[in-house]
C-alpha positions, 0 to 999 in steps of 0.5 A: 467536501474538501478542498483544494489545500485539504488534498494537497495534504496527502501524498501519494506515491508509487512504489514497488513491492519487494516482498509480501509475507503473510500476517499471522497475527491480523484479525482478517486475512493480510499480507505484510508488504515491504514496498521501495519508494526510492528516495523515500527509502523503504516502508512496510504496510499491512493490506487485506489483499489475500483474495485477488493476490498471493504473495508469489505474485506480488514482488515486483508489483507498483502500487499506490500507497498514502505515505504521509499518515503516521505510523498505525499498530496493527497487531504486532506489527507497525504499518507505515504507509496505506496501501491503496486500492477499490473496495467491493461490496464484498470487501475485496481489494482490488490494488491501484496501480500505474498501468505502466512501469514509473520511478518509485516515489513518484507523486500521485496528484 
């Protein structure tokens, strides 16, 4: 369990996808997302959603992702944000996402 003060720790914020490439050097399937979230400018992020997704689909998309951890090296490539989404058993990624269009940046709480 955690508390109250331990969840204020982690910031969560909406943002728009502008692009989505693949990522030919992960070790599973992922896309490389560039995601808007205004003020806070510009983060990239690596996310195994090939299944549900490609990436004519996605540019345009608000997501959620954990903007706070630092930066992760993946590969060749350094993730700057965790995107965020529901795990089936699978391992299928299901994105979470604003059911209506909101300003990017803001706070999930």
């Amino acid at each position: 369990m955690i508390n109250w003060t331990d969840f204020e720790k982690i910031d969560m914020r909406v943002g728009t996808i502008l692009e989505a490439s693949i990522f030919e050097k992960a070790k599973k399937p992922a896309f490389i997302l560039t995601i808007d979230f205004g003020k806070m400018g510009i983060k990239r992020s690596s996310a195994q959603i090939t299944d549900l997704y490609s990436i004519e689909s996605l540019p345009g998309q608000q997501i959620i992702a954990v903007v706070n951890f630092p930066s992760k090296q993946i590969a060749n490539f350094h993730s700057e944000c965790l995107v965020m989404g529901s795990v089936d058993n699978k391992g299928i990624v299901t994105l979470i996402q604003p059911t209506c269009r909101v300003d990017n940046g803001l706070r999930i709480g």
